[in-house]
N, C-alpha and C positions, 0 to 999 in steps of 0.2 A: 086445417081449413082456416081461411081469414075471418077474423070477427064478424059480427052480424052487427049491422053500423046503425049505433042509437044517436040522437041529438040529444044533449043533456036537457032535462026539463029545468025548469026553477029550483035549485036545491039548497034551503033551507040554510044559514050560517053554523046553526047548531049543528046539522049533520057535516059539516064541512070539516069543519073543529074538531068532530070526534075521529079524525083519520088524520094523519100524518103522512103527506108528502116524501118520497125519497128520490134522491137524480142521481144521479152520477155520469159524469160528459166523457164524451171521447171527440177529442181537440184535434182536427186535421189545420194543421198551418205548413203550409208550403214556405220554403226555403228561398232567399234569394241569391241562390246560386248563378254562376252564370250558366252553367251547365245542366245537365242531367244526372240524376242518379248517378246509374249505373253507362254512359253513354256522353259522348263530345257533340251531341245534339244541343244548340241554343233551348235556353230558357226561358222564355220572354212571351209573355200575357201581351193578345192584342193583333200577332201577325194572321197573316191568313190562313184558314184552314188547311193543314196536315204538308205543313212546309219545313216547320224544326222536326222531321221522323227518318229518321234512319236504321240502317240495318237493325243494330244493335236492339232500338226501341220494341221496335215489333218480333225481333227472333228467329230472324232469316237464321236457315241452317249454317252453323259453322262460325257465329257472331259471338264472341263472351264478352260477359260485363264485367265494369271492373269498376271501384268502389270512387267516389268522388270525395277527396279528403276534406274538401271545404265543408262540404256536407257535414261531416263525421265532426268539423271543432263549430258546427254553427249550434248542432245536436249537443255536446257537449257543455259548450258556453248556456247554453237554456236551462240545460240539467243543475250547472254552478249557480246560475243565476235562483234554481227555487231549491236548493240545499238539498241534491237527489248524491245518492251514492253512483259514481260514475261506476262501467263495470271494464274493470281493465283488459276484458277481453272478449269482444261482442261479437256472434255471429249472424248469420242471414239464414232466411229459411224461404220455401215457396208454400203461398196460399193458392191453394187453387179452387177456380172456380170459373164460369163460363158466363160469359157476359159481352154485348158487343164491344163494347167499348173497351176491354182488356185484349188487347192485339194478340197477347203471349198464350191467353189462355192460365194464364196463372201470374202471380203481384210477389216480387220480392218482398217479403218484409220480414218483421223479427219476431220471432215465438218463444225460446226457449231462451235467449239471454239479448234484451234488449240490454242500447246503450244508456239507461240513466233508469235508475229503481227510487221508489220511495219518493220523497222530497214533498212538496208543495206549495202554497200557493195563500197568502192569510188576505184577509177579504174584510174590508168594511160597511154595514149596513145600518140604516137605522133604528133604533131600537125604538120601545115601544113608549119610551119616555123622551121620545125624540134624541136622545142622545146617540153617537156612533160608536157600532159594537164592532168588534173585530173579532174574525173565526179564520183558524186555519184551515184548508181544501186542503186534502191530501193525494198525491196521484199514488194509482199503486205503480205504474210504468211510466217513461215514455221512450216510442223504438221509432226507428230512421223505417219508410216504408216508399217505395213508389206510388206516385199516383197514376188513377186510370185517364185513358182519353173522354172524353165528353161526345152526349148525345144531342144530336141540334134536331128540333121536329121540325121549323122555321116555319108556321103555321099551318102544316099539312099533319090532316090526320093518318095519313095512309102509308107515308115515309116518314122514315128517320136516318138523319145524316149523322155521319160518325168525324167527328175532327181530332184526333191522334195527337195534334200536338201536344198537350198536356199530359198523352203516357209518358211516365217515367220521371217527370217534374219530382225532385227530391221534397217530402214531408218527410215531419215531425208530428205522432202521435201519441198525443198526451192524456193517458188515461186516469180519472180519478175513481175515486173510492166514492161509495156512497155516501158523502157527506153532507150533501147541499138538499137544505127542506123546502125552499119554496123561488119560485118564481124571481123576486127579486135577488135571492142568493146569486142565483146562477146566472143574471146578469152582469152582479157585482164582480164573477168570479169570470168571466169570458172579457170583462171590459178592460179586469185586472192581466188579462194574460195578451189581450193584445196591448194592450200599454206596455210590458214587457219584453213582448216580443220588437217592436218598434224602439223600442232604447237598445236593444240588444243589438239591431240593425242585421236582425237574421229573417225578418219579412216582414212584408209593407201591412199586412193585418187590415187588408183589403176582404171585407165580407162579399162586397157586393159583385167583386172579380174572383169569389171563389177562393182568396188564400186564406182564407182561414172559415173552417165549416164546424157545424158541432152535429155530433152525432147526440139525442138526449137519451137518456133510457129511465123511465118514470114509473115509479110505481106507487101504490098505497097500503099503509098499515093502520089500525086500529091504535088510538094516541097509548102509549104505554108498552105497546106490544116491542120484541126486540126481534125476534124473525121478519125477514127482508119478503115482503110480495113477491109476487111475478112481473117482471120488468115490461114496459112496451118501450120499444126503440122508435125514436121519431126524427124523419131524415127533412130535408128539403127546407132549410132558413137558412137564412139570405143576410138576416140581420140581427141584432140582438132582441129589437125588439116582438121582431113576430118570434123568436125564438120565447122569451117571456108570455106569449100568448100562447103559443102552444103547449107550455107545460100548463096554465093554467086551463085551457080546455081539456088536455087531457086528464086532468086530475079529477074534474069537474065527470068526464064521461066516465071513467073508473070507479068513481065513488055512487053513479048514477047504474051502474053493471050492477055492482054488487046489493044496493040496494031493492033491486027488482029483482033479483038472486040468481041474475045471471053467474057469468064466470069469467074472468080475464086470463087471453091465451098470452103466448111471450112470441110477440111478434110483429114486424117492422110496419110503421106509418109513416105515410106523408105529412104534411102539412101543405092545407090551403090557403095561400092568402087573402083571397079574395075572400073567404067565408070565416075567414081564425078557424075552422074546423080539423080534423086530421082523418085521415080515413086510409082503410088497411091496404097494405103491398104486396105481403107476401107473409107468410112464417115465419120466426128467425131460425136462420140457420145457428148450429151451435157448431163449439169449437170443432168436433170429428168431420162434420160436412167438409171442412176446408182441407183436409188432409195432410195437414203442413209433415215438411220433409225437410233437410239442411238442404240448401242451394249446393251442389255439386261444383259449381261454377265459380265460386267465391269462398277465398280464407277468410279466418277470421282476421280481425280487427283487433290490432293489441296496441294497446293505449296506453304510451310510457308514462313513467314520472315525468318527464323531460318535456315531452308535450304536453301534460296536462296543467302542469306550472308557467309552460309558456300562454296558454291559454288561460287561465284563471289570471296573469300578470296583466293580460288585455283586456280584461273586463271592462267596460266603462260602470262610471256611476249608477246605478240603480234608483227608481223613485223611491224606495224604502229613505233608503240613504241619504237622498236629496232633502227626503222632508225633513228630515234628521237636523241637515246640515242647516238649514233654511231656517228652522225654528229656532236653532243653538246660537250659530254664529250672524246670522241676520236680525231674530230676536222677532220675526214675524210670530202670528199667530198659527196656530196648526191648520187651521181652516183657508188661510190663503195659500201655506204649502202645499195642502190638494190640490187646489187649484192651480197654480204654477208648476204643480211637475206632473199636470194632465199629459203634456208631451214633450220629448226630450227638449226640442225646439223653443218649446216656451221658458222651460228651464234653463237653457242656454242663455237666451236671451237674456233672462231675469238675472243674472251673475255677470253678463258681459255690461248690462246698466250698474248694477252694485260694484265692479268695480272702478268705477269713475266720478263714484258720487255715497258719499254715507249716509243717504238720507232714505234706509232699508225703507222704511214702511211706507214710503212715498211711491217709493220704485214700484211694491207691490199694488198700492193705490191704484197707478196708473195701467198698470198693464190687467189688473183687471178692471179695469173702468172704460176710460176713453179707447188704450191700443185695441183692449177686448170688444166693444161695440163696433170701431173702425173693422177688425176682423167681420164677426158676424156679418155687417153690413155687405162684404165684400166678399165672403166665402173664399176667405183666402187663409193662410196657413202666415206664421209669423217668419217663415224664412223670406216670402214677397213683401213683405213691411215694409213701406220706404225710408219710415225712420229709420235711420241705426241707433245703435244704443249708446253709441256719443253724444247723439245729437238728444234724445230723451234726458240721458243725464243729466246735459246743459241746462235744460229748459226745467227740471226739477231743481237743480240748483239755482237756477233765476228766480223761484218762485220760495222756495225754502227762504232765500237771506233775505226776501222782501221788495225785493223791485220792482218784481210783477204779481199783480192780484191771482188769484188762481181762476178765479173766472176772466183773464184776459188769457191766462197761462191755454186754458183749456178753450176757449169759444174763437179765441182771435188767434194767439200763434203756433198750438198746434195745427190748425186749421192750413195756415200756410205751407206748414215744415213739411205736412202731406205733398202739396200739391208742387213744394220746391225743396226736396229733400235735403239740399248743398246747401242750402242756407241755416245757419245756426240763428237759433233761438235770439241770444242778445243783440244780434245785428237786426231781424226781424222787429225785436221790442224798439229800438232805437230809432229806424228809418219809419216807424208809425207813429212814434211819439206813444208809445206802449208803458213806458217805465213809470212805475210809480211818483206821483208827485209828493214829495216831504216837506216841501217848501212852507214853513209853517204861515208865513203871511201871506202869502198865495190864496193856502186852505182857508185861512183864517177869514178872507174876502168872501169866500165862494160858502161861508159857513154862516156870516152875518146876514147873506143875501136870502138864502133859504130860511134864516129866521125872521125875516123881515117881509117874506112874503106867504107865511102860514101863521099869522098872530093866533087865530081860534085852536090852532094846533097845539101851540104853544101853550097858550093859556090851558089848554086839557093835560097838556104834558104836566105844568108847575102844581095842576090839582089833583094828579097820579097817575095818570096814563101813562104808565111806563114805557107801555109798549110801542108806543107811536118813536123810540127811540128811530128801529129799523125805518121808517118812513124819512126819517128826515136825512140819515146817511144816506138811503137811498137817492133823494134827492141829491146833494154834495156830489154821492159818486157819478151820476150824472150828467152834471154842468161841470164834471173835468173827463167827462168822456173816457170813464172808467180808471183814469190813472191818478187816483186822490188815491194815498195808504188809508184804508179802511182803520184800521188802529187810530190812526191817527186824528182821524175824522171824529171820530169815536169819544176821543178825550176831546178833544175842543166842544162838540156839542155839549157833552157833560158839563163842561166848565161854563160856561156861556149859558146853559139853558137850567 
């Protein structure tokens, strides 16, 4: 029978403390295949209800599957990418079980020798001295499985619509080990696998379209204890972060069970958003329920040397690797390498700037700073940037040797390079009269004049107001309408005042 559904009271830090948290996720990320599975049905999020379904999907008498190779090296490559032992020879089995939304009545997937064992996944969070700790996630699997179709209620209580298209859509299911303690782990650890999955370029790590779902299963133990609880499985997030709110409510109702001396069953929850609540589905089924069998209908999968060296040749760069490189040969700090190879795209970027210009720490400056806020602003991704990374360069090298101030760099001719991409940096400083003025008698005019009309300033400067220095460059930079060299400004006052 399903739980007897409590809302957790106020529960004490103390009692919280004295229980240990346990997760372990099961990772559904969809493939961006063009194809199907097992089937030459399109692949593709967004068409209209039950239009990519053919024979093959649903199980017309007389239809057989046959294996999608792409699939088999995207599966692969994922496995290479988290140091899993590939298995040189993987087969299919059938899950069965009865569900509308499963056409077939039973879900290709892998039981007895999925394609990628072991491997995992290392994670950084912060620790309690604010510092970043690093743990490694371990999976015990991950196996090539179809997905099911989806249920549409389209706000009727009374119907439910069935749209097929998404049977068969090629997943990867990534299963870990109980390793992850608490809430934030497991976001660090879902945020780390879509980032990899999106450099991988094996899917887009779209939560909110469904490619990528997590199954959680949470349970609690007594701090010290080494026996594993009774698991609840908790289905239905969207996102990482109600994903994060539900393990912490249900750890919170768990520890609220036991403490009134109830009992926790092992069995499936939702989650509600609207409430952060979770509230029970069903029982879990265990492994016997499902009856798995070998697919009759499908060999195995033998995975040469020849291929898997061809694959592992293709790999691209990893964030691991990136931050690696970023730190060593750029000399950036570790802290902006996170940040820059958040996503492959921005990392692209940040290399295709460094190489046009040696001025690393500037590059990273900007692109977390002004490109970064310009993004934000625009909810846009850095492939629609209108700079290119020539034209950044440019404008970081006009500012580096001194020509242009960096508040003329940043407020006046980026400002323009947005709204007129073709135009480069030095021509823009030029045709505004943007470039820095060096002209020492020039400065020298506009130096005497500002001290000639702040005498009480002056006179607080020569009795120690050091401070008043910034005021009076300010002024200078001013009355040259921002293109006086600040340095330069700088020594003359000094000498003069």
């Amino acid at each position: 029978m399903i739980q007897t559904e409590i809302t957790p009271s106020e529960i004490s830090e103390e009692l919280l403390a004295s229980y240990e948290t346990v997760i372990g996720l099961e990772v559904h990320c969809q493939l961006l295949t063009e194809s199907k599975l097992f089937a030459s049905d399109r692949n593709l999020f967004g068409t209209e209800p039950n239009t990519n379904v053919g024979p093959i999907t649903i199980a017309l008498p007389g239809t057989l599957p046959k294996i999608n190779k792409k699939a088999v090296e995207y599966a692969i490559r994922l496995g290479l990418a988290c140091d899993c032992s590939i298995s040189r020879r993987t087969t299919f089995d059938r899950k069965n079980y009865f569900y509308p939304d499963l056409p077939k009545g039973y879900q290709i997937s892998q039981d007895k020798k999925p394609i990628c064992e072991k491997g995992g996944v290392t994670i950084a969070t912060k620790g309690a001295d604010g510092k970043m700790v690093e743990k490694l996630i371990r999976f015990h699997h991950i196996h090539l499985e179809e997905d099911a179709g989806k249920s549409v209620h389209d706000g009727s209580d009374t119907e439910t619509l069935l749209d097929y298209n998404r049977a068969g859509t090629p997943l990867v299911e990534m299963v870990s080990e109980p390793d992850l303690r608490s809430a934030e782990e497991t976001g660090a650890f879902v945020t780390e696998i879509r980032r990899l999955v999106r450099y991988l370029g094996i899917s887009d790590g779209n939560m909110e379209e469904g490619s990528l779902r997590c199954d959680v299963n949470v349970s609690i133990r007594k701090r010290g204890e080494t026996a594993l609880g009774v698991k609840v499985e908790v289905k239905n997030m969207n996102s990482i972060r109600n994903m994060m709110r539900a393990i912490s409510f249900e750890t919170k109702r768990q520890v609220e069970l036991l403490k009134n001396g109830g009992e926790i069953h092992q069995e499936t929850r939702m989650f509600d958003v609207e409430s952060g609540n979770t509230y029970g589905m069903r029982m879990k089924e265990t492994m016997n329920d499902y009856r798995y069998f070998p697919d009759p209908d499908l060999s195995a999968v033998v995975v040469s040397e020849e291929w898997l060296e061809g694959i592992r040749s293709a790999m691209p760069a990893l964030p691991k690797e990136l931050r690696e490189k970023f730190t060593t040969v750029y000399g950036i700090p570790a802290y902006d390498a996170l940040v820059l190879t958040d996503t492959k795209e921005i990392a692209d970027y940040f290399e295709a700037v460094c190489a046009k210009t040696n001025f690393y720490k500037s590059a990273s400056n900007w692109l977390m700073g002004p490109v970064k806020s310009y993004l934000n602003e625009h909810q846009g991704d850095i492939t629609l940037f209108p700079v290119k990374p020539e034209g950044l360069a440019a404008l970081i090298e006009l500012t580096e040797s001194g020509l242009v101030s960096n508040s003329i760099a940043t407020q006046k001719i980026f400002p323009v390079m947005l709204a007129e991409p073709l135009r480069m940096p030095n021509e823009i400083a030029t045709a505004n009269n943007w470039l820095q003025n060096s002209n020492t008698n020039e400065l020298e005019t506009l130096v005497d004049e500002v001290i000639a009309s702040m005498p009480d300033k002056v006179a607080a400067y020569r009795k120690g107001k050091k401070g008043l220095m910034g005021l009076f460059v300010g002024e200078v930079m001013k009355k040259s309408n921002g293109a006086a060299d600040p340095k330069l400004v700088n020594q003359l006052l000094a000498a003069k005042l």
